[in-house]
C-alpha positions as CSV (number, residue, x, y, z in Angstrom):
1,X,-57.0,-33.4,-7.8
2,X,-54.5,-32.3,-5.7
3,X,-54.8,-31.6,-1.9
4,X,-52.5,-29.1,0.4
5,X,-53.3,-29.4,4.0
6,X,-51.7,-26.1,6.3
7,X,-51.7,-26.5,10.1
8,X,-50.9,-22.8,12.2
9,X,-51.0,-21.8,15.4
10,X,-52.4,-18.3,16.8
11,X,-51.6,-17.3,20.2
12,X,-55.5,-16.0,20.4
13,X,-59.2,-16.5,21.8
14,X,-60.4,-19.1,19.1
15,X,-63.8,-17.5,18.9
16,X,-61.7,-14.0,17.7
17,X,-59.6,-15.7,15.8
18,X,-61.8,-17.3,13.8
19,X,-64.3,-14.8,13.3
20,X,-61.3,-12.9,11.7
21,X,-60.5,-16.0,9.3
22,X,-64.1,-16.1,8.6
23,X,-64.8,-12.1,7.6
24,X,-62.5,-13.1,4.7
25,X,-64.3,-9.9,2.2
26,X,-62.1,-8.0,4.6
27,X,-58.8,-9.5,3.7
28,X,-58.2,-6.8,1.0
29,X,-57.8,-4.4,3.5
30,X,-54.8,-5.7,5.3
31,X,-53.6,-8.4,3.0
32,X,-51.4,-6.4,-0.1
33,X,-51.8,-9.0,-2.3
34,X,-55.5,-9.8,-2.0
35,X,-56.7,-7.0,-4.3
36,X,-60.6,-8.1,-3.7
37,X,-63.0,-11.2,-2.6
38,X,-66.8,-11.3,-3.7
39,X,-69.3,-13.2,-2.3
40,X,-71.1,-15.0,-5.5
41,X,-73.1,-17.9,-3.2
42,X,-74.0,-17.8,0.4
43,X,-75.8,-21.1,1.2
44,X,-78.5,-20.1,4.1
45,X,-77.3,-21.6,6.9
46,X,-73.9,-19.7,6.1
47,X,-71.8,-22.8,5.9
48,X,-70.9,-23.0,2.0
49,X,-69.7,-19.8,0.2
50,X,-69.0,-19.2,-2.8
51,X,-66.0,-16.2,-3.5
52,X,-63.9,-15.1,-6.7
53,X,-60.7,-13.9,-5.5
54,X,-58.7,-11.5,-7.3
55,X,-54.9,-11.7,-5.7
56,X,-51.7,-9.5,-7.2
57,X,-48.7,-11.2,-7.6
58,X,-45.9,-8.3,-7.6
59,X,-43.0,-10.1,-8.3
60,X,-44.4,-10.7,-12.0
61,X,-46.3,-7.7,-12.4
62,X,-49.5,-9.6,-12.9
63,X,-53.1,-10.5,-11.2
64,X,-54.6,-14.3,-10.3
65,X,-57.6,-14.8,-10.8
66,X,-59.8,-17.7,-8.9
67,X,-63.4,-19.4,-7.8
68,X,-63.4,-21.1,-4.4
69,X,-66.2,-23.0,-2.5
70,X,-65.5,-22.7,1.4
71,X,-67.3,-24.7,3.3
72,X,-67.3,-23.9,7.6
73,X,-67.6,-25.4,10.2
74,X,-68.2,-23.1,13.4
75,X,-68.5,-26.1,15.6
76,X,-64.6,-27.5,14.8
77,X,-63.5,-23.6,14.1
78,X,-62.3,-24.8,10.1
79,X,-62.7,-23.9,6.6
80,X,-62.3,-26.8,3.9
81,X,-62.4,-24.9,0.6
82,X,-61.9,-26.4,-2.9
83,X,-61.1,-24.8,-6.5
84,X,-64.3,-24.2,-8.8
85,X,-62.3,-22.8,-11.5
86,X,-59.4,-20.4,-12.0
87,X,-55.5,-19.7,-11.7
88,X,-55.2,-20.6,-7.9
């Protein structure tokens, strides 16, 4: 399977910061070309999510469509997520 590692850096508290990454069912409201995000599993503890992403691709007039498993870690402030199924 294939793997893509991104490295950025935010001139930010890391606490706010990553609470913003984290509220990620909010992305549709500032992202354009997230058109929604739905929670299908939350694991307990909060750490594994499950999410099917809709995102709009304008330059081809068309929508992806996608399953994810995120997986955080509050204690490292990251997200390792993974493809369940879909077009991502």
């Amino acid at each position: 399977m294939a793997r893509v590692e991104s490295t950025i850096e935010i001139n930010g508290p890391i606490d706010e910061v990553y609470a913003l990454a984290k509220n990620i069912e909010a992305f549709p409201e500032f992202m354009p070309d997230v058109k929604s995000v739905n929670v299908l599993e939350r694991s307990e503890d909060g750490r594994r999510i499950v999410r099917e992403w809709v995102g709009i691709v304008k330059e081809f007039k068309t929508t992806v469509k996608w399953t994810e498993e995120d997986m955080w870690d509050d204690a490292a402030h990251t997200c390792t997520f993974s493809l369940i199924k879909g077009d991502y």
